[in-house]
C-alpha positions, 0 to 999 in steps of 0.5 A: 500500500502507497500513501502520499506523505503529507508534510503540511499535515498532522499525524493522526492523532488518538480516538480522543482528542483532535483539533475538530470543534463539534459545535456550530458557530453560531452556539460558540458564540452565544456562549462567549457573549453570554458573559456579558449578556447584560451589556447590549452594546458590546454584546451588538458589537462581538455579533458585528465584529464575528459577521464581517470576520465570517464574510471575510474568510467565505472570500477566502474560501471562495478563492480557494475553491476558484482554485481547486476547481481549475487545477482540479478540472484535468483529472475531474472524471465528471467532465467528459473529454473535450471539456477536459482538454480545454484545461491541459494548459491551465490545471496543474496536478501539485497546485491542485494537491497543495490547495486541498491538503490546505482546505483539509488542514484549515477544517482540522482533516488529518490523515488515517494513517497506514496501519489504522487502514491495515487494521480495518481489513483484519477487523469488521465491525458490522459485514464480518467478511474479508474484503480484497482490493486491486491496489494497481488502480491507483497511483496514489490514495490517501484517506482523512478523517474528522471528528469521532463519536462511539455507538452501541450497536446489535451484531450478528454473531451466530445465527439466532444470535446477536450482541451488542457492541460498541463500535468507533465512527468517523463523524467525516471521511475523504478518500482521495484515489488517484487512478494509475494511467492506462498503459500501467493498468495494461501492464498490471493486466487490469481489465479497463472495461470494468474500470469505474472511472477513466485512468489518470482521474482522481475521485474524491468522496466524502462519507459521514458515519464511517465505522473505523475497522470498515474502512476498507468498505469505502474504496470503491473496488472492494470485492468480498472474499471468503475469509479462513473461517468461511472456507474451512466450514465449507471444504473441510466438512465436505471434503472428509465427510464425503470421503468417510462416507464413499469409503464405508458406505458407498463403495464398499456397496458398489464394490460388493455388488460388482464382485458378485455380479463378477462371479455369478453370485446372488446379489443381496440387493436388500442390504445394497440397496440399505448401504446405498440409501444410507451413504446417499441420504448422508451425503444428501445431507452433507452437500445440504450442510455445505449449500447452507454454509456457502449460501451463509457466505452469499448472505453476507455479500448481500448485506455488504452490497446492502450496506454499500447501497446505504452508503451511496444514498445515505452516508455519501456527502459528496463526489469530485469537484462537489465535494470541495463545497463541503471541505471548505464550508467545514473549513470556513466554519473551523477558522471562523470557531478558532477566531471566536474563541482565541478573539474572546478568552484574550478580550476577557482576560485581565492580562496578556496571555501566552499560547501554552495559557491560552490553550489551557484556558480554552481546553478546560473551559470546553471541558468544564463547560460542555464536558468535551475532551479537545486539542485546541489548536492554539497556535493557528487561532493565533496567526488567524488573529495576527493575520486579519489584524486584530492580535498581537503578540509582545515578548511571547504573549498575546493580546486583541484589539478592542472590538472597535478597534476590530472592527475598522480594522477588518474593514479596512481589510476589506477595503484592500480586497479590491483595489480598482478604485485606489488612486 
């Protein structure tokens, strides 16, 4: 298995804490003004100074996704081949790639690691079946997640039998595919006909709800096989039932009658035909016994297409270029919290604040206040502060404007957008 090493990115971190913020924007608002509810003017004006921010980075947003869809729009499987031509010149594969692991970073995506996915195909949470992928199709993949919760859910264990069992999801899942050319594929004798997609395109998927050791379920040429267990309880029972049944029953019967048909004897057919019957009618139930075992197995690939099915109409959030909406309206949201929160608790606080003061505040508040276990990250909320104007920082401590002052400044910004009327 190949995945691209994302430098710009963060390691996967623990089922615990992540950078992700699971509230909306607007509830973390109403929670720092709540504080000061008293005071209507400066409670208007936090609302105002966190509205023009929002506008602000939805115009950064929407650079980014002007970007993402030009380089982008050479490997969009969506777009057919004419429409692709029209941009050899002017999509440009490491643009495309830098851009969206700077969205994927910006929502607090990090990326599952090798071993995490090596994991889901020894473990099943819910198919219980082993799933074979042909890595061939693709140069490159790479999987990203956000967010987790946990959930008790009934499994089947055996046939009458179901148990219930806590299982780990990832609340969001990007899986990124980048499809190997077609002569590679030629040469790896895969067969192009049945390729999903055109060779050399890259397909983006977001799914919601993904069961941790199920991963593999969301690469689109997941094909069921028979696990150990599976084949074990089909051939083993048939291959020897059937071989001690041959051998005491059947062909000693057979063999009897042809000797004394040999020699002229009589053929004691009441206890021939008895033995026959007998090794018949065992065998009979022995090849029952290993249909039922087989159709168990086909039982399961019904389930999995079922769950498939599920997550094609259910769980999928987007494909290709209309996943980027997604992204980046998750990544809008998480700049816009992290500002929220690293804006208020050093307006609040009665003396400038280091990062490391900062972080401690800001995570024991989340987990006093809303009994939420996160990594904050501190240290981008402070540059998005430094970065529109309205932080600074002094001999390694940290203080913001006043809202007033925050709010000209911002404007200001504003104002250097666009600079066609500048004299």
């Amino acid at each position: 298995m190949r995945l691209v090493n994302a430098t710009k990115l963060k390691p996967e971190i623990d089922m615990i804490r992540e950078h992700y913020i699971p509230f909306n924007k607007e509830f973390l608002l109403e929670q720092q003004i709540a504080a000061f509810a008293d005071d209507s003017q400066k409670v208007d004006d936090f609302k105002k100074l966190f509205d023009i921010v929002e506008h602000y980075y939805h115009y950064e947003s929407f650079n980014l996704n002007r970007n993402l869809k030009q380089h982008y729009a050479l490997y969009d499987p969506d777009l057919s081949e004419k429409e692709r031509e029209q941009f050899i010149s002017k999509s440009s594969f490491p643009v495309f790639k830098e851009t969206l692991l700077t969205v994927l970073q910006r929502g607090n995506y990090y990326r599952i690691d090798e071993g995490t996915l090596k994991d889901a195909f020894k473990e099943s949470d819910l198919i219980g079946l082993n799933l074979a992928i042909d890595f061939n199709a693709f140069k490159d993949y790479e999987l990203y997640a956000r967010g987790h919760h946990a959930a008790k859910e009934k499994v089947r264990k055996f046939y009458f039998w179901k148990k219930e069992v806590e299982i780990e999801y990832y609340d969001r899942v990007l899986i990124y595919l980048n499809y190997s050319d077609a002569d590679f594929l030629t040469q790896k004798k895969v067969k192009l006909g049945k390729m999903p997609i055109d060779p050399g395109s890259i397909a983006l998927k977001i799914f919601k709800r993904v069961p941790k050791n199920d991963l593999e379920t969301i690469f689109p040429n997941a094909i069921p096989r028979m696990s150990l267990r599976d084949k074990l309880l089909l051939w083993v029972p048939g291959l020897f039932g059937g071989l001690s049944l041959l051998s005491a029953k059947v062909i000693p019967a057979l063999i009897n009658m042809y000797d004394a048909y040999q020699t002229g004897e009589t053929i004691d057919l009441l206890n021939s035909k008895t033995s026959l019957n007998q090794g018949l009618i065992a065998l009979g139930i022995l090849a029952a016994y290993c249909f039922r075992q087989y159709n168990n197995f086909i039982n399961k690939k019904i389930r999995y297409s079922k769950m498939l099915s599920d997550s094609l109409y259910f769980k999928n959030v987007g494909n290709n270029s209309g996943a980027f909406y997604s992204l980046l309206n998750s990544s809008e949201e998480e700049a816009l919290k992290e500002t929220i929160l690293a804006y208020t608790f050093l307006h609040e606080s009665e003396k400038p604040l280091t990062a490391e003061e900062l972080d401690f505040q800001i995570e024991s508040w989340f987990e006093t206040k809303l009994n939420t276990k996160l990594d904050f990250d501190v240290n981008d909320a402070l540059l998005k502060l430094r970065s529109i104007g309205i932080g600074k920082e002094n001999n390694g401590k940290w203080h913001v404007v006043p809202v007033k002052e925050a709010l000209v400044t911002i404007d200001e910004l504003w104002d250097t957008v666009f600079e066609y009327n500048q004299k």
